[in-house]
C-alpha positions as CSV (number, residue, x, y, z in Angstrom):
1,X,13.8,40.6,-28.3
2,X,10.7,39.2,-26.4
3,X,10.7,37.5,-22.8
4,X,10.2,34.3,-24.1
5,X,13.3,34.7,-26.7
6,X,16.2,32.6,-25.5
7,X,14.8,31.3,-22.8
8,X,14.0,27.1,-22.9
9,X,11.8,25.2,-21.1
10,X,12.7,23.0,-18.6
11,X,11.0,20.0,-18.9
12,X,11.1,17.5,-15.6
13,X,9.9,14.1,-15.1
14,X,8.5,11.7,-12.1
15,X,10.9,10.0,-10.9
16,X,8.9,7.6,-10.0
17,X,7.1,6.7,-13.6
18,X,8.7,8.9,-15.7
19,X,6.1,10.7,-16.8
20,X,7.2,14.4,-18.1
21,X,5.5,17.5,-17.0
22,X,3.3,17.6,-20.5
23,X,1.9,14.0,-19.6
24,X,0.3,14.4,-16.6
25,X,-1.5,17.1,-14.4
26,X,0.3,17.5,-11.7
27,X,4.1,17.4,-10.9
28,X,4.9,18.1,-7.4
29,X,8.6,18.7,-6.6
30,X,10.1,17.1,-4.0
31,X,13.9,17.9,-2.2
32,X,17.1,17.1,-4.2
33,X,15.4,17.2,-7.8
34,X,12.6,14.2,-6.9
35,X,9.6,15.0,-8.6
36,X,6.1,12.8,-8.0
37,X,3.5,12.8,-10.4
38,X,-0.8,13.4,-9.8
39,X,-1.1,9.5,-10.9
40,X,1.6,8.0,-9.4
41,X,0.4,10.0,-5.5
42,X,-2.8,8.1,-6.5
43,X,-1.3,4.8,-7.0
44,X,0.7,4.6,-4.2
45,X,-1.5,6.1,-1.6
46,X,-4.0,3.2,-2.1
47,X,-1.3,0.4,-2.4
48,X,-1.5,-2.3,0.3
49,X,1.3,-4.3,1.9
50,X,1.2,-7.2,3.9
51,X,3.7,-6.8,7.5
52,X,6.4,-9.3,7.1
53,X,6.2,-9.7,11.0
54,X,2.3,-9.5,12.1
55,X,0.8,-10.5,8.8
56,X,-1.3,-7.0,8.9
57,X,-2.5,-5.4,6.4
58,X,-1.8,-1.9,5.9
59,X,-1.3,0.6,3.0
60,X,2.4,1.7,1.9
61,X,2.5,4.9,2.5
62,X,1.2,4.7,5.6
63,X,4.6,3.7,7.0
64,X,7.4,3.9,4.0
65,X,11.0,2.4,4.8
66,X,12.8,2.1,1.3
67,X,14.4,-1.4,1.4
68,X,15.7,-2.9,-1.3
69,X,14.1,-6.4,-0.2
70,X,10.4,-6.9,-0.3
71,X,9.7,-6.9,3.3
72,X,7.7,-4.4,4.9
73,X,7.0,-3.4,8.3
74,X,3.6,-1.7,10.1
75,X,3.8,1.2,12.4
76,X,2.9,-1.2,15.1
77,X,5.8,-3.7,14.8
78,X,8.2,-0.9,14.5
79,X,6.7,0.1,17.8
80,X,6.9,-3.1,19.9
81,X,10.6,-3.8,18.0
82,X,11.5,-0.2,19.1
83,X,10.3,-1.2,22.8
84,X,12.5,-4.8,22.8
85,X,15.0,-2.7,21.9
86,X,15.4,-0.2,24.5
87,X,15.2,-2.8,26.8
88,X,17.8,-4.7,26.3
């Protein structure tokens, strides 16, 4: 019996395209079975938002809070909200 005999592959996808490992060239693997794929890390890294309070622009994953709304918030703005808040 050889050491590959029995034994499958396990093939994973992004989770956030859906690419499988054999489609693209990188796979990174993330906590809780999330995996993020070479193409979609260069998408998302050069995506750019708009702030829903200051009208900035800035780029997503400079400051990622999953919503399910399309409102987005800059680093700043969560700062001065942040500020208002422990004020009051």
């Amino acid at each position: 019996m050889s050491d590959q005999e029995g034994v499958s592959e396990v093939i994973v996808e992004c989770s956030f395209c859906s690419k499988n490992s054999q489609e693209v060239d990188k796979l990174i693997a993330g906590h809780n079975n999330v995996y993020i794929c070479d193409e979609c890390v260069a998408i998302r890294s050069n995506e750019v938002v708009e702030c829903s309070f200051c009208s900035k622009k800035f780029r997503k994953n400079e400051f990622p809070i999953p919503n399910e709304s399309e409102a987005q918030i800059c680093k700043e703005c969560v700062a001065i909200c942040d500020g208002i808040i422990r004020r009051t």
